[in-house]
C-alpha positions in Angstrom: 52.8 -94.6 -37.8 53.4 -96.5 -41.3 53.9 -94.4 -44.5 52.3 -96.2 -47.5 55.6 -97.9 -48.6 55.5 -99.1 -44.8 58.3 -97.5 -43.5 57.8 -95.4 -40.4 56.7 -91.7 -40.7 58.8 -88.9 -39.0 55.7 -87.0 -37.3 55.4 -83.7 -38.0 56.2 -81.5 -35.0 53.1 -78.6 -34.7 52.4 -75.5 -32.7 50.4 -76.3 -30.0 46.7 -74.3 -29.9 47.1 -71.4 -27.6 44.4 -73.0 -25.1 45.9 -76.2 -24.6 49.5 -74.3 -23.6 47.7 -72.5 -20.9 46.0 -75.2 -19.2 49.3 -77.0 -19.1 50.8 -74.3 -18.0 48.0 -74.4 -15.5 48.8 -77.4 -14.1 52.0 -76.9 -13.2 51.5 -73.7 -11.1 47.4 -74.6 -9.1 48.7 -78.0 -7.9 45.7 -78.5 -5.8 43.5 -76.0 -3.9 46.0 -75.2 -1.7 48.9 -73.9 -4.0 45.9 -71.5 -5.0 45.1 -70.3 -1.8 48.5 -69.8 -1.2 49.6 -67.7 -4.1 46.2 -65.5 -3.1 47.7 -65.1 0.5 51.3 -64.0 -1.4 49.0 -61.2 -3.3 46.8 -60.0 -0.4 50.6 -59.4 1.3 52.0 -57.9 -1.9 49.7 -55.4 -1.6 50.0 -54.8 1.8 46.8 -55.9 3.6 46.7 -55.7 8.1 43.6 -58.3 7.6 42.6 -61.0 5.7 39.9 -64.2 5.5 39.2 -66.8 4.5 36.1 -68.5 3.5 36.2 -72.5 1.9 33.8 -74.8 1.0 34.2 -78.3 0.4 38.1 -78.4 0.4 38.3 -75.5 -2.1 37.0 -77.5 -4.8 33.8 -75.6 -4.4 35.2 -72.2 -3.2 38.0 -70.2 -2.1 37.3 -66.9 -0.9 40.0 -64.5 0.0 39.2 -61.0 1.5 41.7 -58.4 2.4 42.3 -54.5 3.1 45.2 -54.0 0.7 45.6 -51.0 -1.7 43.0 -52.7 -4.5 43.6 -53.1 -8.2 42.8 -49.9 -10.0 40.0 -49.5 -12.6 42.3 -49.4 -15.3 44.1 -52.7 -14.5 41.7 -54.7 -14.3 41.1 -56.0 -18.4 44.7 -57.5 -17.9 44.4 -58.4 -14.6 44.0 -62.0 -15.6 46.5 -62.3 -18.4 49.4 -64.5 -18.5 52.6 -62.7 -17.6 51.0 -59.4 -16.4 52.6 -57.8 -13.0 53.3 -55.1 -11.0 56.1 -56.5 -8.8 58.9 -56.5 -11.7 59.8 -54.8 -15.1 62.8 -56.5 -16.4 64.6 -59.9 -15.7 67.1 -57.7 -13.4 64.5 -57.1 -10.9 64.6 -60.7 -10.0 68.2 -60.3 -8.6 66.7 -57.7 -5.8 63.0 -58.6 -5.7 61.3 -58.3 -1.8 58.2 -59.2 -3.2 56.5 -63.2 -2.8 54.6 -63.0 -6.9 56.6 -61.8 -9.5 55.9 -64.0 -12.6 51.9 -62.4 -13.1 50.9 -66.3 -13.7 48.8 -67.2 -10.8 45.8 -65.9 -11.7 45.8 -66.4 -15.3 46.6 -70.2 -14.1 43.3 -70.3 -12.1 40.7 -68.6 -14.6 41.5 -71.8 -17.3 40.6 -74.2 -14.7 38.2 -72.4 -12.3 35.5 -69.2 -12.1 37.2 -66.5 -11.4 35.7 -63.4 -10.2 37.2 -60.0 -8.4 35.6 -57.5 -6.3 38.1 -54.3 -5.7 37.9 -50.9 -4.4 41.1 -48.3 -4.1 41.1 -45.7 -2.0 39.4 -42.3 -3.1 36.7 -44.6 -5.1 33.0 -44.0 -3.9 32.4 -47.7 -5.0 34.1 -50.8 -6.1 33.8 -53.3 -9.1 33.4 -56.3 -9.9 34.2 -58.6 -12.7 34.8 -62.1 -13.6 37.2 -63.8 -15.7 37.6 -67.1 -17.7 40.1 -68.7 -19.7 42.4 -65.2 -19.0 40.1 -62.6 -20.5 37.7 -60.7 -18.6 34.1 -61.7 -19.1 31.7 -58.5 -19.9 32.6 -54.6 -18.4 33.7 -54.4 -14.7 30.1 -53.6 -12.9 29.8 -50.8 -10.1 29.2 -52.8 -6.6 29.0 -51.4 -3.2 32.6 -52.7 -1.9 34.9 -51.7 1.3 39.1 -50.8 0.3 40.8 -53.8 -0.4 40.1 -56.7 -3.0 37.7 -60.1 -2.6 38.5 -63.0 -5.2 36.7 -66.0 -5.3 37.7 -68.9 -7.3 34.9 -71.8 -7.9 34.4 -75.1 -9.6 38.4 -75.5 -9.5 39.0 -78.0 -11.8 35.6 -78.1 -13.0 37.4 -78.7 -16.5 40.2 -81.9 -15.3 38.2 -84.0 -14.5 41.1 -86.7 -13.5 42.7 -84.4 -11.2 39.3 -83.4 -9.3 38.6 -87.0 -8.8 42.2 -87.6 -7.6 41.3 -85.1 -4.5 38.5 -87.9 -2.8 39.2 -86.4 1.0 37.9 -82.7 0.7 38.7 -82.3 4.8 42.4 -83.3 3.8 42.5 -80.2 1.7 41.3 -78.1 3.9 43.7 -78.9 6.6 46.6 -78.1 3.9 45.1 -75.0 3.6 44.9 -74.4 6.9 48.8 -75.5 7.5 49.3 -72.8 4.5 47.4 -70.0 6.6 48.7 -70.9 9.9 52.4 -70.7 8.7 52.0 -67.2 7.3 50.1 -66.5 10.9 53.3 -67.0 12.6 55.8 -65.3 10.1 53.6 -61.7 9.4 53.0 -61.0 13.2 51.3 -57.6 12.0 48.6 -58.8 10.5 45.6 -60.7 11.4 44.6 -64.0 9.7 41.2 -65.9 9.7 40.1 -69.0 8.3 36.6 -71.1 8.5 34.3 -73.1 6.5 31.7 -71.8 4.1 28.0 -71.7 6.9 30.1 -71.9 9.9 29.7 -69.2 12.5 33.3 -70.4 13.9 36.4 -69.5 12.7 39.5 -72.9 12.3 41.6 -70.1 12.2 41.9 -66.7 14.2 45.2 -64.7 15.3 45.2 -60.8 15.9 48.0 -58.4 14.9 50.4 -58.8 17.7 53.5 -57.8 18.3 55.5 -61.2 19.8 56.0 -64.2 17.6 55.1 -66.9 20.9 51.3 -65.0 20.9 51.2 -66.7 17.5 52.5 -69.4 18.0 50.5 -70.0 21.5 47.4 -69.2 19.4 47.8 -71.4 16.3 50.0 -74.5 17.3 48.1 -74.4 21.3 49.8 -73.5 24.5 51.7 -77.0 24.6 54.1 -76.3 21.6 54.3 -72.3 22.7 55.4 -73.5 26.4 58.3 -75.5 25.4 59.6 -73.1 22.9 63.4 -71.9 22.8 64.6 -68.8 21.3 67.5 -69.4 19.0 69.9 -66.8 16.8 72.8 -67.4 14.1 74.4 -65.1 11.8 77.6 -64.9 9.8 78.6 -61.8 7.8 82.1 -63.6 5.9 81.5 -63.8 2.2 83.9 -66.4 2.3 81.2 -68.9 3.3 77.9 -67.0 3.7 75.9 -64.2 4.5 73.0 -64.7 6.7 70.7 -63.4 9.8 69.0 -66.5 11.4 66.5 -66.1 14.2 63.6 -68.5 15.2 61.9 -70.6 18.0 62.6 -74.4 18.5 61.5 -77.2 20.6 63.3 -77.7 23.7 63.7 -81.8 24.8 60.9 -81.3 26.9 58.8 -81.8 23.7 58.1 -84.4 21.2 55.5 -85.3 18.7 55.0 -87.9 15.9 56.1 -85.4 13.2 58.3 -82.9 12.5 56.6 -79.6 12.0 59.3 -77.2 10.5 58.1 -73.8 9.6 60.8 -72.1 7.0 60.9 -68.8 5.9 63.5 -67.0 3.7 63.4 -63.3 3.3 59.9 -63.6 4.2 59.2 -66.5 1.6 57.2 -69.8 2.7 59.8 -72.0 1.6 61.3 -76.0 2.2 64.7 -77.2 2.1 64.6 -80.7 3.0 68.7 -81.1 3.3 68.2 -78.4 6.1 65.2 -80.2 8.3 67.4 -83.5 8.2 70.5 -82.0 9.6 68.3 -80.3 12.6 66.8 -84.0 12.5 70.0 -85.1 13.4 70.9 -82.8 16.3 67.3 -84.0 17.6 67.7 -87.5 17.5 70.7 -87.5 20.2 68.8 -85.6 22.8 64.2 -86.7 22.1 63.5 -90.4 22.5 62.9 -93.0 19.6 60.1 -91.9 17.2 59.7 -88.2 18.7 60.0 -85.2 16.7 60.8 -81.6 17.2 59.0 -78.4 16.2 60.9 -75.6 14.5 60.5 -72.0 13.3 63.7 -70.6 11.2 63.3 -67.4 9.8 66.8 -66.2 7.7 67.4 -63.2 5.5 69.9 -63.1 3.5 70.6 -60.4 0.9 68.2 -61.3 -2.2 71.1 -61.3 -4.7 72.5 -64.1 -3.2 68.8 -66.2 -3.6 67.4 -67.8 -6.8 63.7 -67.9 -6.1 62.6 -68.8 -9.8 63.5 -72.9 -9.4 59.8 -74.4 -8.7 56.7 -73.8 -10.5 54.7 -73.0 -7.1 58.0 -71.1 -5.8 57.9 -74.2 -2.9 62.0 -74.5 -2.9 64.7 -72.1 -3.9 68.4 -72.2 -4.1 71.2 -69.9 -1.9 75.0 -69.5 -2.3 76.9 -71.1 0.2 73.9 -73.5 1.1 76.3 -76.1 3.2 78.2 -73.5 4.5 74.3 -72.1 6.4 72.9 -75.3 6.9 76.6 -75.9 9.1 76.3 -72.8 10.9 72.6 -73.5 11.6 73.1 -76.8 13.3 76.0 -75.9 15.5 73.9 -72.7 17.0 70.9 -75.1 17.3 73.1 -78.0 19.0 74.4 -75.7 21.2 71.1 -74.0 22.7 69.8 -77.6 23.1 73.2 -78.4 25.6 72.1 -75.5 27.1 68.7 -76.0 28.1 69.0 -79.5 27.9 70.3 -79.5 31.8 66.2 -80.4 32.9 63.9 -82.1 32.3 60.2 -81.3 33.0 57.2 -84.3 33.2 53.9 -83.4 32.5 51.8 -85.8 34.9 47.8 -85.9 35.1 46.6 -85.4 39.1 45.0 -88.5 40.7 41.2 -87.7 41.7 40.7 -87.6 45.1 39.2 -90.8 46.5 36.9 -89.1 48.4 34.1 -91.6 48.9 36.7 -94.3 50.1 37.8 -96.3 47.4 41.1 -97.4 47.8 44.0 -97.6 45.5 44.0 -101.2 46.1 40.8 -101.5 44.7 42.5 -100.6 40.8 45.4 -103.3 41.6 42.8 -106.1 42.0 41.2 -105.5 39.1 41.3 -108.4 37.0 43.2 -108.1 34.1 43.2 -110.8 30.8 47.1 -112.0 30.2 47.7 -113.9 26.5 51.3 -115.2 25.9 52.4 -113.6 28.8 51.6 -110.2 27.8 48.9 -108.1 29.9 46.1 -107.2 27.8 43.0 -104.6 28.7 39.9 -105.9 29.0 37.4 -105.1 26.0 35.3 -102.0 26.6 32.1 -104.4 26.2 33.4 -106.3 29.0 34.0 -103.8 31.5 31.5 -104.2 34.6 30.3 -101.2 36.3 29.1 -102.6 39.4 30.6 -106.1 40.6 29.7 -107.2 44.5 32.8 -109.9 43.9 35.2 -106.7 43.5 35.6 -104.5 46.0 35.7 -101.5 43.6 32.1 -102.4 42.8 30.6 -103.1 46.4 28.3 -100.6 47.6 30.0 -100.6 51.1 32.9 -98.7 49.4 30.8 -95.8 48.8 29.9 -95.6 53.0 31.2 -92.4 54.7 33.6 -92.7 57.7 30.6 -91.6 60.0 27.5 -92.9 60.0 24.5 -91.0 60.5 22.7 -91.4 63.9 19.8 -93.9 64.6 15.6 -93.0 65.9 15.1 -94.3 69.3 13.0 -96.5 70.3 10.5 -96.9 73.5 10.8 -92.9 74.3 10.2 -91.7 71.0 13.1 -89.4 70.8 15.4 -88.8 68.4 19.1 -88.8 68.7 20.6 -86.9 65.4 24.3 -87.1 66.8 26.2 -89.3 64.3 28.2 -92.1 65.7 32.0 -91.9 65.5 33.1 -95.1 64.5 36.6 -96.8 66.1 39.6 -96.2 63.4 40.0 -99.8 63.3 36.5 -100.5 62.5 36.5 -97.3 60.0 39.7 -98.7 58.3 38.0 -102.2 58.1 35.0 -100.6 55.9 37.5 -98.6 53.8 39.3 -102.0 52.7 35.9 -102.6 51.4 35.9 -106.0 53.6 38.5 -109.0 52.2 35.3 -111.8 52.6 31.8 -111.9 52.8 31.5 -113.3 56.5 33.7 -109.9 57.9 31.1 -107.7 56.0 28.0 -109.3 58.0 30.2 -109.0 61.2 30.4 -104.9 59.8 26.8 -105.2 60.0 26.8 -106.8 63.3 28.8 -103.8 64.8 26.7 -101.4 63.8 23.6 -103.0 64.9 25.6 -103.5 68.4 26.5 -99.8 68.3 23.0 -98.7 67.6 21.6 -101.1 70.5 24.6 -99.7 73.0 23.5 -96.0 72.1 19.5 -96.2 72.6 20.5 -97.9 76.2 22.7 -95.0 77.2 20.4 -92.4 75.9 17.8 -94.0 78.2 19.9 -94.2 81.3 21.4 -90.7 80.4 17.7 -89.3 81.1 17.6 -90.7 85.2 18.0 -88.1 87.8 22.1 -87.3 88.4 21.2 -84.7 91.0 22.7 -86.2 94.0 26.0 -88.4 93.9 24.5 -91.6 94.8 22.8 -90.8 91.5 25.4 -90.7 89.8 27.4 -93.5 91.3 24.0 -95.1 89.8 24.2 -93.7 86.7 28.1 -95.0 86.2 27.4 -98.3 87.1 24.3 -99.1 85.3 26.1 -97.4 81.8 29.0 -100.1 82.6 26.1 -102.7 82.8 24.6 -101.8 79.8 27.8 -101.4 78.0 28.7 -105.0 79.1 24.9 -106.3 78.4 25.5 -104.8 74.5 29.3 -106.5 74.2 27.5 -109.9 75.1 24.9 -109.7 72.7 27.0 -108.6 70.2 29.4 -111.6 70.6 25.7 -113.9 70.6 24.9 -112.2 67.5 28.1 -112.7 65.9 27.8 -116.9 66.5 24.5 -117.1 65.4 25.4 -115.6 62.4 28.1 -117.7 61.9 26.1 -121.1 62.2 23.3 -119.5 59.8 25.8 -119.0 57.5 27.5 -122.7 57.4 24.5 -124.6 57.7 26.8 -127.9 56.3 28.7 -127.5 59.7 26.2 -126.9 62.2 24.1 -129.8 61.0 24.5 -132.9 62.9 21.5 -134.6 62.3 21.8 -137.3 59.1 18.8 -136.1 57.8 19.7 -132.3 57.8 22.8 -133.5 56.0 20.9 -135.4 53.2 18.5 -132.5 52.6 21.2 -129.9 52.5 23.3 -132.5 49.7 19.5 -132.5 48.0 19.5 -129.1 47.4 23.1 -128.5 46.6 21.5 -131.0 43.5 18.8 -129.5 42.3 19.8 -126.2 42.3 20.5 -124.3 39.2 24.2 -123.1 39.3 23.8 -120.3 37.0 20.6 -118.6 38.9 22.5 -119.0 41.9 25.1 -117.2 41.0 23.5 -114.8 39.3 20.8 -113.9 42.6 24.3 -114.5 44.7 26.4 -111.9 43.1 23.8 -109.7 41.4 23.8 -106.0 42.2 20.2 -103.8 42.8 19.5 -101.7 40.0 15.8 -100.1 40.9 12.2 -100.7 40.6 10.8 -101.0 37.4 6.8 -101.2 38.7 5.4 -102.5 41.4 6.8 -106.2 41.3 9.3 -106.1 39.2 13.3 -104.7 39.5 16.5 -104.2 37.6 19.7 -106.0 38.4 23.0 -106.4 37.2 25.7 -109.6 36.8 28.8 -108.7 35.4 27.6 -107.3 31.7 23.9 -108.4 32.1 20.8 -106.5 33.2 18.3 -108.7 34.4 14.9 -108.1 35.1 13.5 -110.0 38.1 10.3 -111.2 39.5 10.4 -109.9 43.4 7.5 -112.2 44.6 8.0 -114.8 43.3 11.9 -114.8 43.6 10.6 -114.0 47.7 8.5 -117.5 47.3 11.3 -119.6 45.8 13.5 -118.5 48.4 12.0 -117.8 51.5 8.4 -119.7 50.9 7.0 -116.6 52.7 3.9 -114.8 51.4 2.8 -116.9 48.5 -0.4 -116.6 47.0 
């Protein structure tokens, strides 16, 4: 700024407008919805609630609603309740030395009522009723009203940040924010065993969050991190009582090197205060990276007290870090008794491995191995989900055959009209054969083959079973014609099987020149594509009366039965 003789004015230093201080101050202390939520839980705690719940809606932009069974605010209290600097946890700047207490600077809610809606529903024990009052801008809006209430205190903050407009639009993710909050809740889940925490979504029926007072610390654990963190959990202890270095109780859970997971979840409490200390997580990092593999992380659960003179909690706006004596001195002590339990329970190793499905209709391991799989730059690649083929008669994992049972049902006679129900027992050998889902097409017609042959064989010994065996030379009768008959069925099976074979290879069979030049004809004019496609095409179903589904490779095809019937077999045409 130029002065009118164009030298450069000294500006004027002012007192800033009461207003503007306290949204600053704001700022600093409700980073985002989940520093509010957590200096709510800190209160509920303070005064000593067994139960509290959450409600939050849209990422606790919209709402955060808080509900506990503490002692209440009293009637009296409650025209400064949301002043700056107004407490009951300390009365001079010595009480900071011994504090126990998580608030202690009376800021929090002040903060929130110059950038949200604040309002307060309490009820002390004794009262008939409870009150409730809202606040802006610190000063309480209007009288407290009588409301029908239950002991404890409700406060919901709305519209947070309704006035900064920059920093609502900074918070574009609202389901991000509510997993912080979540982290926030869970941590104090697992540290205040004796009370029960819930946490869910403004309209939902279901709770995100839900743990019961219990009385051990894995139950917590188990029931907000899941049964796979609370499995491979290790109980681990540290003290040292020499002023010399430091003064300390350590006790907590941690990992064992049975576990790993893409980040490290380290849950920090001092003297009962959510805390981080980043120069401690790296050192336990440390003692990790010797015994988890590349890229894996541990989870840990440290819980030290240490006398509160000896703790500077007033360092960080949102009370996220403080400062200890002898801080090398504990993190030392920490990593040697954590190194140590690792070496001791690092002697196994336990491998987690998903059980096979039984391959109980017949299809073989084999069948996986053949699969066809796509190779670029000599690197095996999966095929594309688009590309996958359900059914595939040139795989044997997609032939219907692999689906047969080892026995086959029985067979209706013929010429007697009786029936015989009992199933045929097929050889091993030919029951293995149909369970390696047959290596060519010309074994599967000779699987055919045998089971025509066996149901021929069994209708001729159910009719010789039926002559009279009464007298021995019946019998002797009997015996000889079944080996006649058994003989009779191997000889036409081995007729069957060569006839087969010549259908099949017409091109050898054919001797005369003009067979030849009509089979090369055809072989010319036929369409390579449709012949594949009617060649390798699997049945689908009907789709009316003329018409059917089926499927080559990725394609569903719908197909003409009578006249398909005409093209090929010139049978039946109109």
């Amino acid at each position: 700024m130029m002065d009118s003789s164009g030298r450069t004015a000294v500006p004027s230093i002012k007192r800033l407008d009461e207003a503007v201080v306290n949204r600053i101050a704001a700022g600093e202390v409700i980073q985002r919805p989940a520093s509010a939520l957590k200096e709510l839980l800190e209160n509920s705690l303070d005064a000593g609630a067994t139960s509290i719940s959450v409600v939050v809606k849209e990422g606790g932009l919209k709402l955060i609603q808080i509900s506990d069974n503490g002692h209440g605010i009293s009637y009296e209290d409650l025209p400064i309740l949301c002043e700056r600097h107004t407490t009951s946890k300390i009365n001079s700047y010595e009480d900071l030395q011994t504090i126990t207490t998580l608030g202690f600077r009376g800021e929090a809610l002040a903060s929130m009522t110059f950038v949200a809606h604040l309002t307060v529903i309490t009820m002390t024990e004794g009262q008939i009723h409870g009150y409730r009052v809202s606040y802006k801008d610190g000063a309480m809006e209007g009288e407290p009203r009588p409301c029908a209430a239950i002991k404890g205190t409700q406060i919901m903050v709305e519209n947070l940040f309704y006035n900064v407009i920059a920093r609502k639009k900074a918070f574009k993710n609202p389901s991000e924010e509510y997993s912080r909050i979540l982290d926030v809740i869970s941590r104090y889940a697992i540290q205040k065993i004796g009370v029960s925490f819930s946490c869910k979504k403004h309209g939902d029926s279901r709770t995100d969050i839900h743990t019961d007072s219990t009385s051990s610390r894995t139950d917590a654990i188990r029931a907000v991190y899941g049964p796979g963190v609370a499995r491979e959990l290790v109980s681990v202890t540290a003290s040292d009582d020499d002023p010399s270095h430091s003064i300390f109780k350590m006790d907590g859970y941690i990992s064992s090197a049975n576990y790993s997971a893409k980040k490290t979840t380290m849950v920090l409490f001092i003297n009962d205060r959510l805390v981080e200390c980043s120069s401690l997580k790296k050192a336990i990092e440390v003692v990790y990276a010797a015994i988890l593999p590349k890229a894996s992380k541990p989870f840990l659960y440290i819980s030290i007290a240490m006398p509160p003179e000896h703790v500077d909690i007033n360092i960080h706006p949102t009370k996220r870090e403080v400062s200890f004596l002898n801080q090398e001195s504990l993190i030392d002590s920490i990593q040697k008794a954590i190194e140590a339990k690792l070496m001791q329970s690092n002697t196994t190793r336990t491998f987690y491995t998903q059980t096979l499905l039984s391959r109980s209709l017949g299809v073989p391991d084999e069948a996986e191995e053949s699969m066809p799989v796509q190779t670029q730059g000599g690197r095996n690649l999966k095929a594309p989900v688009n590309k996958l083929v359900r059914t595939d008669p040139s795989n044997p994992a997609g032939r219907m055959l692999a689906f047969m049972q080892k026995s086959l049902a029985g067979h209706v006679g013929s010429g007697n009209g009786l029936v015989d129900t009992k199933p045929v027992e097929m050889p091993m050998e030919d029951t293995r054969k149909i369970m390696d889902l047959t290596k060519n097409e010309e074994f599967a017609a000779e699987v055919q083959e045998d089971q025509t042959g066996a149901h021929l064989q069994n209708n001729k010994v159910h009719k010789i079973a039926q002559m009279d065996a009464s007298s021995l030379a019946g019998r002797e009768a009997l015996e000889h014609n079944i080996s006649q008959a058994n003989e009779d069925s191997r000889n036409e099976l081995t007729t069957t099987r060569r006839l087969v074979r010549q259908r099949r290879n017409l091109k050898e069979r054919a001797e005369l020149t003009s067979i030849q030049e009509l089979l090369a004809t055809i072989d010319q004019e036929t369409h390579s594509g449709l012949e594949d496609i009617v060649k390798h095409c699997t049945f689908i179903g009907m789709a009316d009366e003329r018409l059917c589904f089926v499927q080559h490779k990725t394609y569903l095809y719908l197909l003409d039965i009578v006249k398909l019937r005409c093209e090929l077999l010139d049978f039946g045409c109109p």
